[in-house]
C-alpha positions as CSV (number, residue, x, y, z in Angstrom):
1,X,8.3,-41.6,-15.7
2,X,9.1,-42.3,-19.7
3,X,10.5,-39.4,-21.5
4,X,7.9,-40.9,-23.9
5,X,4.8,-39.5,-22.1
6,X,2.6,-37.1,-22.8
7,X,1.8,-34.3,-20.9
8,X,-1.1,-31.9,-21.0
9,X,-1.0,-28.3,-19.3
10,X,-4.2,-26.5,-19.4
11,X,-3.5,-23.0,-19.6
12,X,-1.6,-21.0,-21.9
13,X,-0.4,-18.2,-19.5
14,X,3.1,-17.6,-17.8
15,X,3.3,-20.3,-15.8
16,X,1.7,-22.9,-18.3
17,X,4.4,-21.4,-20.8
18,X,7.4,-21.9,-18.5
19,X,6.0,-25.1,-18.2
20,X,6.2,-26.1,-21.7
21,X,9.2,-24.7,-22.1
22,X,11.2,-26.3,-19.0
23,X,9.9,-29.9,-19.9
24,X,11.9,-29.5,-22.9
25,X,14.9,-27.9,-21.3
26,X,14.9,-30.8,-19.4
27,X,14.7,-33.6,-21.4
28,X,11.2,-34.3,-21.8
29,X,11.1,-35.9,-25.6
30,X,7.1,-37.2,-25.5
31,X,4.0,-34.9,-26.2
32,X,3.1,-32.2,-24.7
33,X,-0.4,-30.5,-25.5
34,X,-0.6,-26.7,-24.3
35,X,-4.2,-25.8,-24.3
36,X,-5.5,-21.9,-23.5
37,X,-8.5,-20.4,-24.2
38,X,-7.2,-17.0,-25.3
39,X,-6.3,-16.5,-28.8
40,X,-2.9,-15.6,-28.5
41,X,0.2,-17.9,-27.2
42,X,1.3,-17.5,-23.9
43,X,2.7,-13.7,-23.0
44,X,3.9,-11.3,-20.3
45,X,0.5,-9.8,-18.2
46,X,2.4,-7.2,-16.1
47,X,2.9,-4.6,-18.9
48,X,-0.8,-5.0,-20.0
49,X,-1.3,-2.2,-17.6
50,X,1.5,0.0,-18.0
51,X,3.6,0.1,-21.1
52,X,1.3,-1.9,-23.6
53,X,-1.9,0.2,-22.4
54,X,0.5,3.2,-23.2
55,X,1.2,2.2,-26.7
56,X,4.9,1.8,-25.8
57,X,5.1,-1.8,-26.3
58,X,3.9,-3.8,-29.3
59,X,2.1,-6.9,-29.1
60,X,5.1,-8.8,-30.5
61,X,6.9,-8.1,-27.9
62,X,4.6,-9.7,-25.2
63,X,4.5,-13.1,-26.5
64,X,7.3,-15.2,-24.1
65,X,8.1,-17.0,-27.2
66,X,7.6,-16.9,-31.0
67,X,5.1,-18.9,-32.3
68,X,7.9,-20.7,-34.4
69,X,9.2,-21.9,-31.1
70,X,6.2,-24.6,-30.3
71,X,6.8,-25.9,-33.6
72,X,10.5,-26.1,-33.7
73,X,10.3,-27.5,-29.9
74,X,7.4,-29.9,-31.0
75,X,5.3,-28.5,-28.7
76,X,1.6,-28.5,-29.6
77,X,-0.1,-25.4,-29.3
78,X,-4.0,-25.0,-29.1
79,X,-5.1,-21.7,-28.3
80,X,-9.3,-20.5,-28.3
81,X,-9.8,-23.9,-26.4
82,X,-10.5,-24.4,-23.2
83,X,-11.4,-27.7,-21.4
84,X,-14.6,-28.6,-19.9
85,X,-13.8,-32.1,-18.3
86,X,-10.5,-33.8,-16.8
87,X,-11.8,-37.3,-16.2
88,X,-9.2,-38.3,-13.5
89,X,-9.8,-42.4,-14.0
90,X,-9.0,-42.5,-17.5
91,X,-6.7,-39.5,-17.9
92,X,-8.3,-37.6,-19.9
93,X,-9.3,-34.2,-21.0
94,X,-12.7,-33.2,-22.6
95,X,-12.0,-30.0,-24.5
96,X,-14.7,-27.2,-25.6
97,X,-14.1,-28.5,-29.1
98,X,-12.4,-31.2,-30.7
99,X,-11.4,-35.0,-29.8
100,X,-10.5,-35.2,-26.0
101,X,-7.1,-35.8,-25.2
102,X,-5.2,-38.4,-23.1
103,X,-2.2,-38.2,-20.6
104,X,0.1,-39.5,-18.3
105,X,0.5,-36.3,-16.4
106,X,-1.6,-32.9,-16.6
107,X,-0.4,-29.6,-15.2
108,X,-3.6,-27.4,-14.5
109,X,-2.2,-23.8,-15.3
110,X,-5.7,-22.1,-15.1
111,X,-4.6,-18.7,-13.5
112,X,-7.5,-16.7,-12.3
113,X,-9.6,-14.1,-13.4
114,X,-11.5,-10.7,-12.1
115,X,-13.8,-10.5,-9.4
116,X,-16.7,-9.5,-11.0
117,X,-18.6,-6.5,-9.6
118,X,-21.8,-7.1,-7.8
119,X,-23.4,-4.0,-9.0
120,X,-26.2,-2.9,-11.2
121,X,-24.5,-1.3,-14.0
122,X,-21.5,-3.7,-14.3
123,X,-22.8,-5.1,-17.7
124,X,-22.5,-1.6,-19.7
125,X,-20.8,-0.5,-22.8
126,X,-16.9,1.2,-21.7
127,X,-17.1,-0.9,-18.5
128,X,-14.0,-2.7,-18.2
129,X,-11.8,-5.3,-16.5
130,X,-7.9,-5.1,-16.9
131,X,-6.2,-8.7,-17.2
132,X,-6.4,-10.3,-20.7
133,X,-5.3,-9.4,-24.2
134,X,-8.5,-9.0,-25.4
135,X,-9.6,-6.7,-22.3
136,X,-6.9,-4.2,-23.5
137,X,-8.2,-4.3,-26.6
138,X,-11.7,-2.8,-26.0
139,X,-10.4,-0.5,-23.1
140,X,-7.6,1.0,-25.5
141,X,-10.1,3.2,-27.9
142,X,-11.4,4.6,-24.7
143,X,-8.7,5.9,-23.2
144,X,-8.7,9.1,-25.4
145,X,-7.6,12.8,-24.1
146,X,-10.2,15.0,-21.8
147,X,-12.4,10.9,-21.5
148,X,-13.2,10.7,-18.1
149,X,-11.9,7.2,-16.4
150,X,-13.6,5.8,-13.2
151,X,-11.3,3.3,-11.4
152,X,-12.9,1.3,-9.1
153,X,-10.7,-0.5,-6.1
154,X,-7.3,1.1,-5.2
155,X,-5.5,-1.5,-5.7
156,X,-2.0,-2.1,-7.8
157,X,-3.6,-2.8,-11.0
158,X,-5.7,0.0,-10.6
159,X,-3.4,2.7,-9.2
160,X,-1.0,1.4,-12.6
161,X,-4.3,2.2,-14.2
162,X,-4.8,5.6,-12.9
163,X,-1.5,6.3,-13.7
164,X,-1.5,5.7,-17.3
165,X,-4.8,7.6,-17.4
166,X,-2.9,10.4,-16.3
167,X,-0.1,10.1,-18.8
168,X,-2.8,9.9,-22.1
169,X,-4.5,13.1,-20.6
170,X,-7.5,11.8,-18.9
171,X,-9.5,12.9,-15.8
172,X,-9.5,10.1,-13.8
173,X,-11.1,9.5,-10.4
174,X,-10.4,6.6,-8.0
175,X,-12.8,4.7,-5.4
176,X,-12.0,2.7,-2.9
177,X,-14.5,1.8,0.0
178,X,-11.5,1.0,2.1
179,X,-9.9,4.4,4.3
180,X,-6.6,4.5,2.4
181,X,-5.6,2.9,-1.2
182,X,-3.5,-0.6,-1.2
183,X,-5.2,-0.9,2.4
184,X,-5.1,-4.9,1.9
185,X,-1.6,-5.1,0.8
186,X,0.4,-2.7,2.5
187,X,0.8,-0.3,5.4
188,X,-0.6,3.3,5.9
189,X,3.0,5.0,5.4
190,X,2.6,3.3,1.7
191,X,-0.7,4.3,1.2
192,X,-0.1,8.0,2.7
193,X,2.9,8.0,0.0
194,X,1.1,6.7,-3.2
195,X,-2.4,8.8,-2.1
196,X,-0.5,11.8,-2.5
197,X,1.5,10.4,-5.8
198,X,-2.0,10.5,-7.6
199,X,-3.1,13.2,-6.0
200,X,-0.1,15.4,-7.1
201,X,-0.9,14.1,-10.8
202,X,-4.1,14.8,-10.6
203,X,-6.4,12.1,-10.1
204,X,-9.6,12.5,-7.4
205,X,-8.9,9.8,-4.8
206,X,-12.1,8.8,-3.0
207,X,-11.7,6.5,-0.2
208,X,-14.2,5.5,2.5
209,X,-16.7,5.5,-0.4
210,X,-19.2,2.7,-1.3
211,X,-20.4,2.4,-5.3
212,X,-23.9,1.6,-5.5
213,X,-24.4,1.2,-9.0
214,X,-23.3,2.4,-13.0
215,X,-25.8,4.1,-14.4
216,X,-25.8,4.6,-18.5
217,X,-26.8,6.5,-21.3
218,X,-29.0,5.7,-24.3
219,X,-26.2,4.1,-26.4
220,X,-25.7,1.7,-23.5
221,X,-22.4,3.0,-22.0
222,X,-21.1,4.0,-18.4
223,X,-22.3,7.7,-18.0
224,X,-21.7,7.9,-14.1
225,X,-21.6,5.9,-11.2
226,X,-24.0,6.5,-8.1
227,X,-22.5,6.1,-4.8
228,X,-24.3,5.1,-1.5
229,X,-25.2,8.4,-0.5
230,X,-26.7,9.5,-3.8
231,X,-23.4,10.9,-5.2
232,X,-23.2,11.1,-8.7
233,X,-19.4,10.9,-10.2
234,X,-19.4,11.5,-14.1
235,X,-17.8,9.5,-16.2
236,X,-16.9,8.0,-19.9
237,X,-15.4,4.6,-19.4
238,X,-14.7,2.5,-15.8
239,X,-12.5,-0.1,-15.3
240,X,-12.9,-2.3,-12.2
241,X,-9.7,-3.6,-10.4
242,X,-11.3,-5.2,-7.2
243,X,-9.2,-8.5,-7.2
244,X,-9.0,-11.7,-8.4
245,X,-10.3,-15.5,-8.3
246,X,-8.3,-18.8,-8.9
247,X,-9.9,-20.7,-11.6
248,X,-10.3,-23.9,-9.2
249,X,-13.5,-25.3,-10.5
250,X,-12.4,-27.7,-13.3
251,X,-9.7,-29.2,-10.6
252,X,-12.7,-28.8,-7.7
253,X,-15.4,-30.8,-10.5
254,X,-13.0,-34.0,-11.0
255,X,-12.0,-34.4,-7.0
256,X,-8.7,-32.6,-6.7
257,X,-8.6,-30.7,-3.2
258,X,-9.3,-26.7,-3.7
259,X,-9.1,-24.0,-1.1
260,X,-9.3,-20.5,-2.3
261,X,-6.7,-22.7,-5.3
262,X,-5.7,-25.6,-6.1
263,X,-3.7,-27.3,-3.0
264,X,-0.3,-28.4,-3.6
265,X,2.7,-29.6,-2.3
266,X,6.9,-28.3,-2.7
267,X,6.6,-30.2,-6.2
268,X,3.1,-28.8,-7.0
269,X,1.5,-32.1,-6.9
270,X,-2.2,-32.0,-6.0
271,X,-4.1,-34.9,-4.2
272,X,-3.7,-37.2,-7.6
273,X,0.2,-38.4,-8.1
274,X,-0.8,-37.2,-11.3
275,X,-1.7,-34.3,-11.5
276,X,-0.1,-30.9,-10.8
277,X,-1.1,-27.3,-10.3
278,X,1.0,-24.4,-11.0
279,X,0.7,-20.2,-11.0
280,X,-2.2,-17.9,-9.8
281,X,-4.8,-21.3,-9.3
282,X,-2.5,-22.9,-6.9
283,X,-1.9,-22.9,-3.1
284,X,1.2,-24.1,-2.2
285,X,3.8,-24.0,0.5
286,X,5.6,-20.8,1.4
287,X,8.1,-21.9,2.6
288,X,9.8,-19.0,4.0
289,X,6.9,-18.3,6.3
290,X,5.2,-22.1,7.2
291,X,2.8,-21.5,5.8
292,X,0.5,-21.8,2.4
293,X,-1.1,-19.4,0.2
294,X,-1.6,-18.4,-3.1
295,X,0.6,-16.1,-5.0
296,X,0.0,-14.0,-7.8
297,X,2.8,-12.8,-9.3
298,X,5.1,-13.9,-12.5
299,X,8.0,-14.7,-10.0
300,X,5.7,-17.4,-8.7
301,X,4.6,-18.6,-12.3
302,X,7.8,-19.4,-13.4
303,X,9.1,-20.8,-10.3
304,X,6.3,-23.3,-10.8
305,X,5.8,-24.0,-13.8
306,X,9.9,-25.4,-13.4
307,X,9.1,-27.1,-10.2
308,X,6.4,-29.1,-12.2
309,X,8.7,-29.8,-15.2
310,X,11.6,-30.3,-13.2
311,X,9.2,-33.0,-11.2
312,X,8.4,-34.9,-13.9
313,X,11.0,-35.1,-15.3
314,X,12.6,-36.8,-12.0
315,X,14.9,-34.1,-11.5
316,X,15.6,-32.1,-8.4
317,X,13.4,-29.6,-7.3
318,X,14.4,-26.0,-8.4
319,X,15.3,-23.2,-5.7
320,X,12.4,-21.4,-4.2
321,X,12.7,-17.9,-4.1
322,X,11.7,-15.2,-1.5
323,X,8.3,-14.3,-3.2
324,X,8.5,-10.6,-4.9
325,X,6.5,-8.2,-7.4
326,X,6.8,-4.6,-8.7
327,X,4.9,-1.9,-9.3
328,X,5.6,0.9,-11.6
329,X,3.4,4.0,-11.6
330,X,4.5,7.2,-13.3
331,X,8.2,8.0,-12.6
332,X,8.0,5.6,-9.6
333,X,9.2,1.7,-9.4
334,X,8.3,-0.3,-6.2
335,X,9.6,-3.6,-5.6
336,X,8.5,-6.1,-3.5
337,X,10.4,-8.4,-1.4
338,X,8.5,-10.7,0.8
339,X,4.9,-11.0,2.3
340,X,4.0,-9.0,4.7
341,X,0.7,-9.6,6.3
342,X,0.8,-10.5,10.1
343,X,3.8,-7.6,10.3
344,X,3.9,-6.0,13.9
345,X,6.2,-3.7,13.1
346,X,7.6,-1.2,10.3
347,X,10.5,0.9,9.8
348,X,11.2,3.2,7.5
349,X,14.4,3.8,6.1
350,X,14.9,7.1,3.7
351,X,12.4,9.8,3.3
352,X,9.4,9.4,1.1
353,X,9.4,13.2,0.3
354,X,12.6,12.1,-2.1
355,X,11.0,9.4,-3.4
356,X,13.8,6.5,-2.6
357,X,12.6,5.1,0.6
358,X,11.8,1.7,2.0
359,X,9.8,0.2,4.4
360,X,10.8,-3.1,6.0
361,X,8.4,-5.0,8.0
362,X,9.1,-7.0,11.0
363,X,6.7,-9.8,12.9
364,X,8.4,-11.0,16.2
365,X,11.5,-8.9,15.9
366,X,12.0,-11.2,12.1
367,X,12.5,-9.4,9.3
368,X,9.7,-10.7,6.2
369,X,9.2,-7.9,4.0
370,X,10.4,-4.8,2.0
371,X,8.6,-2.0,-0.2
372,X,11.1,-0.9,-2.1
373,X,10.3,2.7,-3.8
374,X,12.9,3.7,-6.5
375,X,15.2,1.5,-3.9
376,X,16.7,-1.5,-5.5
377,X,19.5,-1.8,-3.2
378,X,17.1,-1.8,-0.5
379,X,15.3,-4.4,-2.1
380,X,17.6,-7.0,-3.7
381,X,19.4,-6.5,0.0
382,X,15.8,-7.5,2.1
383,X,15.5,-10.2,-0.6
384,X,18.5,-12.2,0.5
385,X,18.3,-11.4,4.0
386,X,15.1,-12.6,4.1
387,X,15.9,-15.7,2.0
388,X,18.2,-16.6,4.7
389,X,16.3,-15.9,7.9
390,X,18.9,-13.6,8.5
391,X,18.9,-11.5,12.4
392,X,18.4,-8.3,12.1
393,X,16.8,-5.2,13.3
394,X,14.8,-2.6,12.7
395,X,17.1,0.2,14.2
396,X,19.8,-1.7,11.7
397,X,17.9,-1.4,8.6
398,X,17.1,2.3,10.1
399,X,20.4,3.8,10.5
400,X,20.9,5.4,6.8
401,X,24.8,6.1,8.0
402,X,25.3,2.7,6.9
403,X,24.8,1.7,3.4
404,X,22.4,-1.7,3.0
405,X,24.9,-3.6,1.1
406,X,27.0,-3.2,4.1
407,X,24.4,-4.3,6.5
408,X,23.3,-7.1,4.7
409,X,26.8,-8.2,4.4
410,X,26.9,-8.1,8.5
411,X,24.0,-9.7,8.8
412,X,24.6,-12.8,6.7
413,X,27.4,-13.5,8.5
414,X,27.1,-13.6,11.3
């Protein structure tokens, strides 16, 4: 393809930023258009719910890039747009305001966005979802000393959210209709460990309960929430962190293939040569489990967003990393190495009473996952071991006597 074309990449986010960014790194000279339909340039999410929410980070310093950067990189920057057609046959994007815009090649960068609760109540004042900017922004003046916080779904984002509660002095109070938090990501011993984390800080954990509905005042705001049996749990503000949804339907609307994201290949080419799809919207190969899925992670944003670059720009196709994420809550830091759904079984290595421990996970004897709590060796050894299907065992990983550097040193070569 000419170094003369022009690209479009809808969505300003991580991965629509690296993006940008790579197609200059590698040589791209024509136009590039990077549409979002937030106000502010691309930036970092993950601290949104830790450090920023603390006040510990300023906005500055969330931004991947200066704004001087676009214009110094020629890099066209429209952000409070979002677009409302692609027209596939003449290559072209309808926008929500201004001319549309032509191109030779679009990257769809739409991340996702919160599930919405299905719940009376959902629509009151100090109700809150945690993923953009501008959601920070509202939450921020409630999260005031002696405020009581609601947290629906035991999930990451809201455990991070709990814990930062915690930290600024307010009661907080978890639900989760599940029978143990980060049920759908992890196993019971993580659960078990985190449970009494909170609990030990202070926050009411509730699992096994169902919300029925958020009930306000007369000034329109959250005053409790009702559960199924009648329950009444006070409260000032609620946030609700009950998962998220690939923004598929502008792909889905012009013909490009969509299943629970937008379905791609190694290069993150869709269905139409092109077009690509890249970060939380996509579903692409994992290819260090054959199969696909989506991913959700800023790992998997920037490894994308330089697959597509690297692409079209007719260079080789970047490496692709062992999928991984963090976590930090209070005094701890999990890492992630690996997916581990389908895992048959898990050993730990360490005890959790100290705090360092790690749990690797094992289907068919194969080692595909690590939580890593306040572990990195643990972690960035799983990583590689995983990365190269490397044989090993769970009374391996098990045996403390033996540092992990040391047996991941074994295991790779063998």
């Amino acid at each position: 393809m000419s170094a003369q074309s022009t690209i479009v990449i809808l969505g300003a986010g991580q991965a629509g930023g690296q993006a940008a960014v790579s197609l200059r790194q590698f040589g791209h000279e024509g136009p590039i258009y990077l549409i979002g339909d937030e106000a502010a340039p691309p930036y970092q999410r993950p601290p949104l719910s830790k450090d920023y929410l603390k006040g510990k980070l300023d906005r500055d310093r969330l931004y991947l890039k200066p704004q001087q950067f676009y214009e110094d990189n020629q890099i066209t920057l429209m952000t409070g747009v979002s677009a409302t057609k692609i027209d596939r046959a003449e290559r072209r994007v309808e926008l929500s305001e201004g001319e549309p815009i032509r191109y030779d090649k679009l990257i769809i960068a739409t991340g996702s966005r919160p599930r919405p609760l299905p719940l009376p109540g959902a629509d009151l004042g100090n109700v809150f979802d945690l993923r953009t900017l501008e959601d920070i922004g509202q939450l921020k003046p409630a999260m005031q000393e002696g405020n009581r916080l609601l947290v629906v779904g035991a999930g990451y984002i809201g455990l991070e959210a709990a814990a930062v509660a915690r930290e600024l002095g307010l009661e907080v109070t978890v639900l989760e209709m599940a029978d143990r938090v980060l049920a759908r990501v992890t196993s019971p011993v993580m659960s078990e460990f985190y449970e009494g984390l909170h609990k030990a800080q202070g926050v009411t954990i509730r699992t096994g309960v169902r919300l029925k509905e958020l009930a306000g005042n007369a000034d329109g705001n959250v005053s409790y929430g009702m559960l199924d049996d009648g329950e009444k749990i006070d409260c000032d503000v609620a946030l609700i962190g009950i998962g998220i949804l690939p923004n598929e339907e502008l792909a889905a609307e012009s013909g490009i293939a969509c299943k629970n994201g937008i379905l791609v290949d190694r290069d993150a080419r869709t269905n139409d040569a092109n077009v690509y799809a890249i970060g939380d919207c996509a579903h692409r190969p994992l290819i260090h489990y054959g199969r696909d899925g989506r991913l959700e992670s800023v790992h998997n944003a920037i490894e994308q967003g330089k697959i597509a670059a690297a692409h079209i720009t007719g260079r080789d196709r970047p490496a692709e990393d062992v999928p991984w994420f963090w976590s930090d809550q209070y005094h701890i830091k999990l890492q992630i190495a690996g997916l581990s759904q389908g895992y048959d079984d898990v050993v730990v290595r360490g005890d959790p009473a100290n705090e360092s421990f790690a749990a690797f996970y094992f289907k068919g004897g194969k080692l595909i996952s690590v939580d890593a709590v306040n572990a990195p060796a643990e972690f960035l050894s799983a990583k590689r071991l995983i990365a190269a299907d490397a044989d090993i065992s769970p009374e391996t990983v098990a045996d403390i006597s033996v540092s992990m550097k040391d047996i991941m040193k074994a295991a790779l070569a063998k």
